[in-house]
N, C-alpha and C positions, 0 to 999 in steps of 0.2 A: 504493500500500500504506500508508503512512506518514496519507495522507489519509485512510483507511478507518480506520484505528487511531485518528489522533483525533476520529473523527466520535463513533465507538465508546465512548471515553473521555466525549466531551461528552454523549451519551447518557446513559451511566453516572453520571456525575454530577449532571445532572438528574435520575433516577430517585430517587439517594438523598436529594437534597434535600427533591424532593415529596415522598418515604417520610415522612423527618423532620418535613418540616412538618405532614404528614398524622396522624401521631403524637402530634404536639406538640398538634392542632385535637382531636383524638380525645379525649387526656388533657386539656385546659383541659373539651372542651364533655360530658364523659360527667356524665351526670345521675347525680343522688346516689338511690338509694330513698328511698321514703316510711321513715321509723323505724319498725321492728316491735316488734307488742305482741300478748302474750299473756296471758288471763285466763282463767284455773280458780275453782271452788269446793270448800269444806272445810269440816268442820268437827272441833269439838277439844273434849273435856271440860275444863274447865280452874277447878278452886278448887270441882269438883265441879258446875259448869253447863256447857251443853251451848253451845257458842259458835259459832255459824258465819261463814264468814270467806271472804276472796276474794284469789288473789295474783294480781298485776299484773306482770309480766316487762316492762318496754318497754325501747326507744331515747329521749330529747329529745335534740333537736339542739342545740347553741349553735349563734349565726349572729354571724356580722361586723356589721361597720358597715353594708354595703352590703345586708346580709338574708341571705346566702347561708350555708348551714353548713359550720362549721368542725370540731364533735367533738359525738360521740354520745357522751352518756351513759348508761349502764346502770344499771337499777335497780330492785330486786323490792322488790313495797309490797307489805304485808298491811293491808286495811281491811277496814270491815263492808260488807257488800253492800247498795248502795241496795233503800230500802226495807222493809229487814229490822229489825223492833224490838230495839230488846235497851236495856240501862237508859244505858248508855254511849254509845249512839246519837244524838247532837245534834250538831249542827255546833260545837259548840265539844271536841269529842271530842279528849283531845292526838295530837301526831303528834312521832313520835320520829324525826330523820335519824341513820343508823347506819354509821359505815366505820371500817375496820382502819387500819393506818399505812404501815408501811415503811421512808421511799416508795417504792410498787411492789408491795401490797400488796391483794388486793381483800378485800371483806368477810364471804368464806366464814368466818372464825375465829368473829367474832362471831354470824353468821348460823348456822353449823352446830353451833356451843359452848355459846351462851347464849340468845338469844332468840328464832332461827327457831320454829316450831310442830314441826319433825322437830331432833333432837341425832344426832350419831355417837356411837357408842361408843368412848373407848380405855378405858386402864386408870388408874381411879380413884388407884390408891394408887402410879403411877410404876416399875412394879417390868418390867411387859410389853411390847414394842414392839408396835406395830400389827401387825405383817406381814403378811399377804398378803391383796386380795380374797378371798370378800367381808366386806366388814363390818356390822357392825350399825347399824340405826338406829332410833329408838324416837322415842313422840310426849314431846312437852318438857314434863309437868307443869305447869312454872314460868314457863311464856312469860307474856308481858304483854300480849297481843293483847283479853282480856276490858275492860283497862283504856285501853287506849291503838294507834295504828294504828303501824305500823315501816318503813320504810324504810329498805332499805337499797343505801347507792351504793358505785361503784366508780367512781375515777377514773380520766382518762386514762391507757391503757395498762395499766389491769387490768382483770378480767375482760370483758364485753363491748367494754368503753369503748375507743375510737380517735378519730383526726382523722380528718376526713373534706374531701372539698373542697381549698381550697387550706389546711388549716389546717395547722399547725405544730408536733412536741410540744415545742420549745421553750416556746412558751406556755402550758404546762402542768407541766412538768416542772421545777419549782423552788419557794420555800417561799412566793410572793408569788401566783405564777401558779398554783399548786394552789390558795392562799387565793381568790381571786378566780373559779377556776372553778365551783370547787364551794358556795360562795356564790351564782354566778349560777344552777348547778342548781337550787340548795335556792328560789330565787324565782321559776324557771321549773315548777318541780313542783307549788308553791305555788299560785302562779297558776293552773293547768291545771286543778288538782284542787281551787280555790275554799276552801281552807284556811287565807285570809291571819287572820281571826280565831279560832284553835284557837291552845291554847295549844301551844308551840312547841320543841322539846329537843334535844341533839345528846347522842351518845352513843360517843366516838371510845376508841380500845387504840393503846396506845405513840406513836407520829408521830401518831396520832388525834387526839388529843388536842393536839399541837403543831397541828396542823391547825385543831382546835376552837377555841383561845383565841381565832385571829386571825381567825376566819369570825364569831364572836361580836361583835367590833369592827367586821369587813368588814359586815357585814350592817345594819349600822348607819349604812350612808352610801350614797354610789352612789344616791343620788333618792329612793330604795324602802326607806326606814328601818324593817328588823325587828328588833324587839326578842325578845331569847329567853325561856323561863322559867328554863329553867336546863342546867346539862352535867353528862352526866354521865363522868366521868374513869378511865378503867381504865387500871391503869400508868401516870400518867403520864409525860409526856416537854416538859416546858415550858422548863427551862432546862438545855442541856446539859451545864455544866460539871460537875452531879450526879451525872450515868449517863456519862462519858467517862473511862475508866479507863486512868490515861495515864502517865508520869511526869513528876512537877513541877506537875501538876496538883490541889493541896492539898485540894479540895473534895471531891473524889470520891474521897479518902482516906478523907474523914469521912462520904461520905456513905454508902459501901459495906458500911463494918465492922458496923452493925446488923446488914443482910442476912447479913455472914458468919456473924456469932453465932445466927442464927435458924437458917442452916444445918446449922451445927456443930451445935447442938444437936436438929438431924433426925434428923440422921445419927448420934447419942448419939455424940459428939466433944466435947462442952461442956456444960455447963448443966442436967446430969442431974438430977432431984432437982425443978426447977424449972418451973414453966409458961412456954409459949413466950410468954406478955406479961409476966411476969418475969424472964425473963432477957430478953429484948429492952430494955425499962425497963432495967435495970441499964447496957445497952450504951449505951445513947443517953445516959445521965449521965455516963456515963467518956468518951465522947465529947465533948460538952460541955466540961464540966470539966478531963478531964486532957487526951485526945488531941490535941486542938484547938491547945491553949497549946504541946503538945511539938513539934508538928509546923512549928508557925510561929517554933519557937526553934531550930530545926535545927540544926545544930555546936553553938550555944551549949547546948546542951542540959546538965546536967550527967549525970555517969558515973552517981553514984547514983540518981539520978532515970531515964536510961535502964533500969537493971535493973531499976526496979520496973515501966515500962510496957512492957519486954520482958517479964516475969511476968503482967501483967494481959494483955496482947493474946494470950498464949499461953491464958490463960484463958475468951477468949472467943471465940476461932477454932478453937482445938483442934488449933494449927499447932505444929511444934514451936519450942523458945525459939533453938535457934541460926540453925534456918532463918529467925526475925522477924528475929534480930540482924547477920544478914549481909542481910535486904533492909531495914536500915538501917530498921524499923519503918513500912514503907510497903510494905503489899502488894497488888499488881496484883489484879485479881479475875481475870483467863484464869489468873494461878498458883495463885489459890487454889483453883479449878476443878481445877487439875492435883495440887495437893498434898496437900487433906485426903483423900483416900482413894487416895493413891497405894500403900500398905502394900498396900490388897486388890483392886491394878490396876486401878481403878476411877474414871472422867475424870467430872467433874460436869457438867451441863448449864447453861448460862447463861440461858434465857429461865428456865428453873424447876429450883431447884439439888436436886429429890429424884432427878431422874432421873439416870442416869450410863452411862456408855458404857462396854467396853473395847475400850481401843485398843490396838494393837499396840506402838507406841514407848512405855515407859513410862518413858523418860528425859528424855522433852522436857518444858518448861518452860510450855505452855501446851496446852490439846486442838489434837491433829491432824484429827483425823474431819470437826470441825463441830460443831454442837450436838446433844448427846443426846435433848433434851429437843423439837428441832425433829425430827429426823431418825426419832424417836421413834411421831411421829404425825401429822405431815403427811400424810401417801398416803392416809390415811383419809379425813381433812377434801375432801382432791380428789377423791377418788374418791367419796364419799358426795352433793359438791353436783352434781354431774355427773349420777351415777346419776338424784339428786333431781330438777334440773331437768328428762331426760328424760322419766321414768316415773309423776313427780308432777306436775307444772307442763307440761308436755310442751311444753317451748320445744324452738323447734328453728332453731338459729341456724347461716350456712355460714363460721364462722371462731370459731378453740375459745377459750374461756373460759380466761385468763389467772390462777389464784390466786394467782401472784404471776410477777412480772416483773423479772430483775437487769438486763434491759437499761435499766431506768431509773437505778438509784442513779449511777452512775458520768457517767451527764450529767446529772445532780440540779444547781439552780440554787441553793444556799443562800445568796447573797447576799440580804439584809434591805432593802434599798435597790433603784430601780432600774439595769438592766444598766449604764445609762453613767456612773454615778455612783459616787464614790469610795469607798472601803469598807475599813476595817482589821480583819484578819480577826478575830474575835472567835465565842464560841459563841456559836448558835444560843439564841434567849429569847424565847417569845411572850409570858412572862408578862404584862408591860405592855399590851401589847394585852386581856388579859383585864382586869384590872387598870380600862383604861381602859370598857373595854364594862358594868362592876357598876358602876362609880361613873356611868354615865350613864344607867343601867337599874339602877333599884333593887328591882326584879322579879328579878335574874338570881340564882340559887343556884346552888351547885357542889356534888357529889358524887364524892370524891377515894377511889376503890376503890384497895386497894392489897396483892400477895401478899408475905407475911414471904418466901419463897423465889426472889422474884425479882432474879435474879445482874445485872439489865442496866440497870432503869429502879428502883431502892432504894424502900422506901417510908420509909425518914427523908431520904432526897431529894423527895421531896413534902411531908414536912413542913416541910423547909428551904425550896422554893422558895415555898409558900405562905406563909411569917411574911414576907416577905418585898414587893421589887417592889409596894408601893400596895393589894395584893389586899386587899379588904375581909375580911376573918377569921371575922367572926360571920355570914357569909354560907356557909360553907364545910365539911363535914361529911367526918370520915375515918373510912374502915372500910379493917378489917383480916381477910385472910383466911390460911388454911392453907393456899396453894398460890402458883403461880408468877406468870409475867408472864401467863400466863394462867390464873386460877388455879380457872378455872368446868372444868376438866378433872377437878376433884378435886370428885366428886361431893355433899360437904357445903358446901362451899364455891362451887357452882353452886346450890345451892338459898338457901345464906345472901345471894347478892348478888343474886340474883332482889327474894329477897323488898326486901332493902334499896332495890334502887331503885323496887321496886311503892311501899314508902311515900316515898321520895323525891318521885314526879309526883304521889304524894295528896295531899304539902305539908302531911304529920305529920310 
């Protein structure tokens, strides 16, 4: 009996070993597919001629050292269709790369917001939530497809985009390894689609743009030196101690307060009487001037001089003077969110401070919900590129499209250095990296888009961080719009930054 049993046993366990090894030969040797691509044709009136156009849905793989691929990338390109005349038609035609931020973030914002050839509808003036399918979609007036070809990418672990193979999202998933991936995309696409001599543009939103500096410098080494024409910068996000709204954090004191005085005076809380670049101006002088000197004098500060810049900052937040005076003249932006329309129960939104939520708790000291302003109209943006792909593009892919992904942020690699090397925490700053890329390409221009209402990425934090870090200055162009971190939702100001960056790649 006892002999039976362990025959039984030693059976049993050679089974599962083969299982296992059988598993393990299965998972090394399962072939990867060929990368899928899909091609449609279109066309679009656009500036009043009739333009026709072709999108491109694919997979390109990255491969290892050894040739084998490691992660697909995804990416809808709009070009002219070989062969088709149009005046814009030369191989030197520019080509624009286009992605969102995050990280974790794919490129439906930009793609269904601003320059796709189809927009979503929300609501222009901040006052409507999206709610429910279905929603609207309309052809993009403003697109730049007449001028210029777009692409646009998703990085690993957003929308299509994944590892594949033995690959790893660690190598992808951090500020060095996102630079380097998609640097190797933008020379693999390049390549493929024979575009190494068209002039050359990145076009990134929030982390986008942290993204951009450093792919503009990446792209300049590694064997295969590409030189850019220029970036164009929405929100940006280059040096964090600007947009990190913290305590004891001095920067993002000063760099905030503009935004809140543009706000305030949205929301007629300040600055009544006045135009939104006039009182803005006025905010960024007291900043300068007074705020700056009080803040770095902290205790030593004197009594009388405190009551006068508790009087002024009540004057351009529209906060009241005892609540400055008890947050000791340093106010967090999530409070401010919570407090200038606390009267009329009313929580402000951080990506873009016209919108506003009501929340339930109206005691707390920062929004409960989440962002008004995300929560607002996201479901549209997803559901519109979804719809879009199928019905337009008629991709049809067996694993869903990502618009954004939390599972990334929380294993995000922000170390600036690589992994085994030592590193004193410090914020995040690609600027020198851009910095270094103009000063070695004197071809490179910047276009620094930027909304008075956005509560997260400031636009006198873009003016700070460009006087700044080596960037060449006279290379560098800032525009100002009437909306948020995203600020092409607000229908004049979607038409105003079109047109700005059509003259931008004109190189007027």
């Amino acid at each position: 009996m006892q002999l039976r049993i362990l025959a039984f046993l030693f059976t049993l366990c050679t089974f599962i070993q083969l299982q296992a090894q059988g598993n393990k030969t299965t998972e090394k040797d399962t072939p990867i597919p060929a990368p899928k691509s899909f091609t449609t044709k279109h066309s679009l009136k656009i500036n009043g001629q009739m333009v026709a156009y072709q999108v491109t849905g694919e997979e390109l793989y990255l491969k290892d050292k050894d040739d084998k691929p490691v992660a697909s990338f995804w990416s809808t390109a709009y070009t002219l269709p070989k062969g088709k005349t149009h005046k814009s038609s030369t191989p030197k035609r520019p080509v624009c790369f286009i992605f969102n931020g995050g990280p974790g973030s794919a490129s439906v914002w930009l793609h269904m917001g601003l320059l796709g050839p189809k927009l979503v509808q929300v609501d222009s003036d901040a006052k409507k939530d999206d709610g429910a399918a279905p929603f609207t979609m309309i052809d993009n007036p403003y697109t730049l497809l007449d001028i210029t070809d777009l692409v646009f990418i998703d990085p690993v672990g957003t929308g299509y985009s994944k590892v594949v193979g033995k690959g790893k999202v660690e190598n992808y998933w951090g500020l060095n390894e996102d630079t380097k991936s998609v640097a190797a995309f933008i020379r693999l696409w390049t390549t493929k689609h024979q575009r190494w001599n068209a002039p050359k543009y990145l076009i990134g939103e929030s982390f986008g743009t942290t993204r951009a500096a450093a792919i503009a410098d990446e792209l300049m080494g590694g064997g295969q030196d590409m030189a850019l024409n220029g970036l164009v910068m929405i929100s940006q996000a280059l040096d964090y101690a600007g947009s990190t709204s913290i305590h004891d954090n001095i920067t993002s004191y000063l760099t905030y307060l503009p935004s809140m005085a543009a706000t305030a005076w949205y929301h007629k809380k300040a600055g009544q009487g006045k135009t939104i670049e006039a009182f803005v101006e006025e905010a960024r002088q007291f900043t300068y001037d007074v705020y700056a000197p009080a803040l770095y004098r902290g205790n030593f500060l004197k009594e009388a001089d405190k009551a006068k810049i508790i009087d002024q900052l009540a004057y351009f937040t529209g906060l009241n003077k005892t609540y400055i005076e008890q947050s000791n003249l340093r106010i967090l932006m999530p409070r401010f969110q919570k407090e200038l329309l606390r009267s009329e129960n009313k929580t402000l939104g951080r990506l873009d401070g016209r919108y506003y939520g009501k929340e339930s708790d109206q005691i707390a000291e920062r929004p409960t919900l989440g962002d008004a302003s995300s929560y607002k109209i996201s479901s549209a943006y997803t559901a519109a590129l979804q719809s879009y792909y199928a019905s337009d593009l008629n991709i049809q892919m067996e694993r869903p499209y990502l618009t954004s992904n939390r599972a990334i942020y929380p294993k995000w690699n922000w170390k600036p250095v690589p992994k085994n090397s030592g590193w004193e925490p410090m914020y995040v700053n690609t600027t020198r990296r851009l910095a270094k890329a103009m000063r070695k390409n004197e071809g490179l221009k910047v276009l620094v888009a930027s909304g008075y209402y956005d509560l997260i990425t400031p636009f006198f934090d873009a003016e700070y961080t460009f006087s700044r870090n080596g960037i060449v200055t006279d290379r560098v162009d800032f525009k100002y719009y009437e909306g948020g971190h995203m600020m092409y939702t607000h229908q004049p100001a979607l038409k105003q930054l079109c047109a700005d960056i059509r003259v931008f790649l004109n190189g007027k």
